[in-house]
Each structure stands twice: as C-alpha cells, then as structure tokens.
LUMSEDREN-709923 format. One record per residue (C-alpha): residue in one letter; x, y, z. Coordinates in steps of 0.5 Angstrom, whole numbers, plus 500, padded with zeros to 3 digits. Each point is the difference from the previous one (the first is absolute). Example, Ala and Ser with C-alpha at 12.3 -4.5 7.8 and 13.67 -1.06 7.14 Angstrom:
BEGIN
 res  c1  c2  c3
   A 525 491 516
   S 502 507 498
//
This chain:
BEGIN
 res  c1  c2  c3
   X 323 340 048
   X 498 505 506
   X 505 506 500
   X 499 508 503
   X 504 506 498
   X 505 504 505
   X 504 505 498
   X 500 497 492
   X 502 493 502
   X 495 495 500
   X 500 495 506
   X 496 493 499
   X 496 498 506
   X 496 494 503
   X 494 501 505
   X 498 493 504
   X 494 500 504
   X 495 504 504
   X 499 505 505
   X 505 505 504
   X 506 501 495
   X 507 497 501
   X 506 505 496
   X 506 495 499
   X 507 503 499
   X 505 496 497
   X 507 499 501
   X 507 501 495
   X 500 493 499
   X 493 498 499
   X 494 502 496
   X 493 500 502
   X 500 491 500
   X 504 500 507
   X 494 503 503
   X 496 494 498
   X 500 496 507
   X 497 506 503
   X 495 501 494
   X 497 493 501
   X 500 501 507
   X 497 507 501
   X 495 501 494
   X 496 495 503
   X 497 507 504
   X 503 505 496
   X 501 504 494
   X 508 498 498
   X 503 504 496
   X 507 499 497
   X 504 503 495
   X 508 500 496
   X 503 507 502
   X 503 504 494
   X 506 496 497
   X 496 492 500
   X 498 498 495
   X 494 500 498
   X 500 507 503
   X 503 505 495
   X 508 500 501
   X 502 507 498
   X 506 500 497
   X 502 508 504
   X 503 500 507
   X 497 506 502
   X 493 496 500
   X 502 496 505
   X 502 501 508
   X 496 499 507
   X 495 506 498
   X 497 498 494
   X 499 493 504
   X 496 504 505
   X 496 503 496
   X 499 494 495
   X 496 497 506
   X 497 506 501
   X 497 500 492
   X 499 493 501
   X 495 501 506
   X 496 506 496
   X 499 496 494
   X 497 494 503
   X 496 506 505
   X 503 497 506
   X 500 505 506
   X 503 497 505
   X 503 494 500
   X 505 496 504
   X 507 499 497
   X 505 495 501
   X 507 501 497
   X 506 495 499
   X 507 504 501
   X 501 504 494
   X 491 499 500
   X 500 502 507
   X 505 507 500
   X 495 502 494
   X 494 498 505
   X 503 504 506
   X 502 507 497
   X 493 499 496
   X 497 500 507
   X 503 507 501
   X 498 502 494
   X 494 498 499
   X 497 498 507
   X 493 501 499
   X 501 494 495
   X 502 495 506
   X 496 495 503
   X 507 497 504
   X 506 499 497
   X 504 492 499
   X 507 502 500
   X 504 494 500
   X 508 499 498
   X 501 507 500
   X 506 504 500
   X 506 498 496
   X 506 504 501
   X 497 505 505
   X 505 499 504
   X 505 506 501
   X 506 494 500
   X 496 496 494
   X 499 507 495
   X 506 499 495
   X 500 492 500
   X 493 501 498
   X 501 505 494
   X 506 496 498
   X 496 494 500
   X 494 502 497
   X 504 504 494
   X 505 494 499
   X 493 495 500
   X 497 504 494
   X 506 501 497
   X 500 491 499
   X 492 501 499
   X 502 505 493
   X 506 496 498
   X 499 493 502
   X 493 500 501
   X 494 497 504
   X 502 494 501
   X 507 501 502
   X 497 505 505
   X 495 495 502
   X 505 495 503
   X 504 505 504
   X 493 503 503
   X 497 494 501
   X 506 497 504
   X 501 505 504
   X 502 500 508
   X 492 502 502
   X 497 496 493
   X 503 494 503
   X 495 499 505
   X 496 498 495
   X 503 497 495
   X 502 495 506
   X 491 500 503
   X 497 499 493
   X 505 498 495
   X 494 500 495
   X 497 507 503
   X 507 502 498
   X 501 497 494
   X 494 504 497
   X 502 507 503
   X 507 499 497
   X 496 498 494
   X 496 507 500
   X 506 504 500
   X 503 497 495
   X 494 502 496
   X 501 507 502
   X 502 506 495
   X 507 502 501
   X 499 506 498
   X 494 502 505
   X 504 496 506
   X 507 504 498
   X 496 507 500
   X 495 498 506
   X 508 498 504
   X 503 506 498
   X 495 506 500
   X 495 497 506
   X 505 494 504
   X 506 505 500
   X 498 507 500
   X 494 499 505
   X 501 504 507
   X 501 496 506
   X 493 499 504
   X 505 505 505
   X 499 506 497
   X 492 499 501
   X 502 500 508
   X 495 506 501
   X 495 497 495
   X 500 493 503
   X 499 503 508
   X 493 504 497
   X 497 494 497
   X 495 497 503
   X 497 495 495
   X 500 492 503
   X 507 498 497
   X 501 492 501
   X 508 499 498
   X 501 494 499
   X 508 496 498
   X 504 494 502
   X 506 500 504
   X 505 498 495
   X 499 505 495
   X 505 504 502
   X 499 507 497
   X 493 501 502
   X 501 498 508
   X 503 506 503
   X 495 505 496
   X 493 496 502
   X 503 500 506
   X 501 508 500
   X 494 501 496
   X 496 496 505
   X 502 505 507
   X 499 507 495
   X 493 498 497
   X 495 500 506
   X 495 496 496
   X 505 495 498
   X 500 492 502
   X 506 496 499
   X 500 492 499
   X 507 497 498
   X 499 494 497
   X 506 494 502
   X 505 497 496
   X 497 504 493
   X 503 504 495
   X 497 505 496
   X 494 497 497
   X 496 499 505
   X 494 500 497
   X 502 495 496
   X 504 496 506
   X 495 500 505
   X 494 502 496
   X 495 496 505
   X 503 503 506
   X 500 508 496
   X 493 499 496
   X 498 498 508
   X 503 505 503
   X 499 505 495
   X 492 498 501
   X 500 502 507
   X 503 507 499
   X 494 500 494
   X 495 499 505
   X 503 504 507
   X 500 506 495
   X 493 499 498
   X 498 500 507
   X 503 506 501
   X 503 497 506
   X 508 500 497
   X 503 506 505
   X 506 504 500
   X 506 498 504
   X 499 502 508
   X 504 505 502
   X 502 497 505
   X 504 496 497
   X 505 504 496
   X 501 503 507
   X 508 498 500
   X 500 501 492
   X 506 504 499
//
C-alpha cells in the first residue's frame, strides 16, 4: 500500500491517470472511496489523487487528541503534495475536505491551481455555533460508546443524507456500509478536536476578501447548514462562483455526480484558460 509521512502520521493514498494533478479532500463521513465517481470521470485527462486523512484507516489513526484539528488537515495536503512532487494542483474538498482545501488556500496559495469547495461550512453560522458543537461532542461520544455502526445509521439517515438515501438507495447503502467501517476512535477524535473546535469560516473575513484564487463553491439547496455561508462565502471572495444544486443534501458529488464532475470540469478548463475573472465591481455596488 502506498502511504506518505505528515507530522509522524502515515496517510495512505491512491493515484489514477495522467496529466494535470486533481487533490481530493474527503469529507468527515466518507473516505478516499467516495470520490470514486469523480476518479473515473476525471482521470481520463488527469492525474487524480485521493487519499484518507489522518483517523481512517488504512491511514494511521493516532491514539492522542492533539494530533488531530483543521491545522493538521491543511498541512497533510500540503506534506501530501510534496511528497508526491506535485507543485500545484487543483484541490477539490467535500465539507470537512473543503474547510481543509479552503484555509489551505490561504496558507499555502502558491500550491492552488483552483479551489472545489463544495457542502461547506457546517455550523458556521452564528445562530448554528452551540448546536454544532453539541451535536458534533454528543456524536463522538456514540462513535466511543457505541461504535461506528451505530454512529453510521444516525449519520447516514440524517436530514441532509436523506437525499440520498431516497436517489440512489444503493449509492446510499454503500456510503453507509463505508462508515460503518470506520475507526471509532479516529471518527470520535477527527469530531471532537477538528469538527468541533474548528473556527468558524467568519473569522477568516479579511483573509477570504484577499483571495484571489478561482474558487467554485458548490452545495445543494437542502443541505441546511452550508447554504447560508456559501452564500456569505460567495459575495466576500471576488474569485468565487456558486452553483446551488436543487433538491440535494450534503453529498453532492455523490447525489448528482454527472451534474457536479460536468460542472466541476467546466470550471477545471475556465481556469486553465485563464479566462475564469473576478466578480465585476459593478455588481457588489449595493452590497452592504
């Protein structure tokens, strides 16, 4: 098996096709398997490289909580890169995956051909901080105590996994059957010291109003704790575009995967044009 070193955990990966580099992120739920539609797809014209963060198996699982947190998630695709010698590539990030992708392309923009960020932003919100780290403390607590099974069913079932679930019963099944297989303590400690204590996409205001990398935010219209702050995300970042899926949960890429690999793909070739622009001044005139 293929791994990389960061920060003295091991990470394993997998790499498909040739040309340009495609980095995918993972979210909290899924693993380096659910980006399979997107591999297939995209590795036909380029180099995809997909890998499970730091708490999923095969990846190490440390067994200490200060080895885990959004900081680490952003230089493990940073380490990831390097090792593989990649200088720059486009990153695409799910959720978890995508806050990881996005402060990574604050610290490290020199390494970002364009940024995929897509379902982003859970708990973000001012008036959704307390539930969040609620739920995430009292989900990582079943994960410890019940295990992943358990944690898995109440995941997968869901108010924004539902879509799914009533889509593509069988792509639900084996998303549900993936989780079930996670480490119960790499999920209970990614959720406590990443999930939970992560600052809000907020804090960054000043950092996101710099950024001009191509940004293609992407989330579906019922996943509830994302929609306001992709919409906050797309007037603040000048780069950034928005596509807002219907009827769709949280998994997007998995939902509606030849919806979001062609639009995804559009963005990919816009950019390599050198022809995706900054929003028109014009057009933030009345934004307040």
């Amino acid at each position: 098996m293929p791994y990389i070193k960061s920060n003295g955990v091991k990470l394993y990966y997998e790499e498909t096709g040739k040309g340009y580099p495609i980095v995918f992120v993972h979210e909290f739920g899924s693993d380096f398997r659910e980006w399979e539609q997107q591999v297939r797809y995209f590795s036909r014209e380029y180099r995809c490289i997909t890998f499970n963060a730091r708490g999923y198996p095969p990846s190490g699982v440390p067994n200490s909580l200060k080895k885990y947190g959004y900081k680490y998630s952003v230089d493990d695709i940073a380490n990831l890169m390097k090792q593989l010698k990649i200088n720059k590539a486009h990153i695409v990030g799910l959720s978890m995956g995508a806050y990881a992708a996005l402060i990574f392309g604050l610290k490290y923009k020199g390494m970002v051909k364009s940024l995929v960020i897509a379902g982003v932003g859970s708990g973000a919100m001012p008036e959704h901080k307390n539930s969040f780290y609620d739920m995430a403390n009292e989900l990582a607590d079943i994960f410890l105590k019940k295990g992943s099974k358990v944690a898995a069913n109440i995941i997968s079932n869901s108010g924004s996994r539902v879509q799914l679930k009533n889509k593509d019963p069988r792509g639900w099944n084996e998303f549900k059957n993936h989780l079930e297989e996670h480490s119960k303590d790499g999920s209970a400690f990614t959720m406590k010291q990443y999930q939970a204590l992560r600052p809000s996409l907020m804090e960054f205001k000043k950092e996101f109003k710099k950024m001009n990398l191509p940004v293609f935010l992407a989330v579906g219209d019922e996943d509830e704790l994302c929609i306001e702050i992709n919409i906050y995300l797309k007037r603040l970042i000048k780069s950034a575009g928005l596509w807002v899926s219907p009827k769709t949960g949280h998994a997007i890429n998995l939902e509606e995967p030849a919806e979001f690999n062609t639009k995804v793909q559009n963005f990919f070739s816009t950019v390599e044009r050198n022809n995706w622009k900054n929003r028109d001044k014009v057009s933030v005139k009345d934004i307040k």
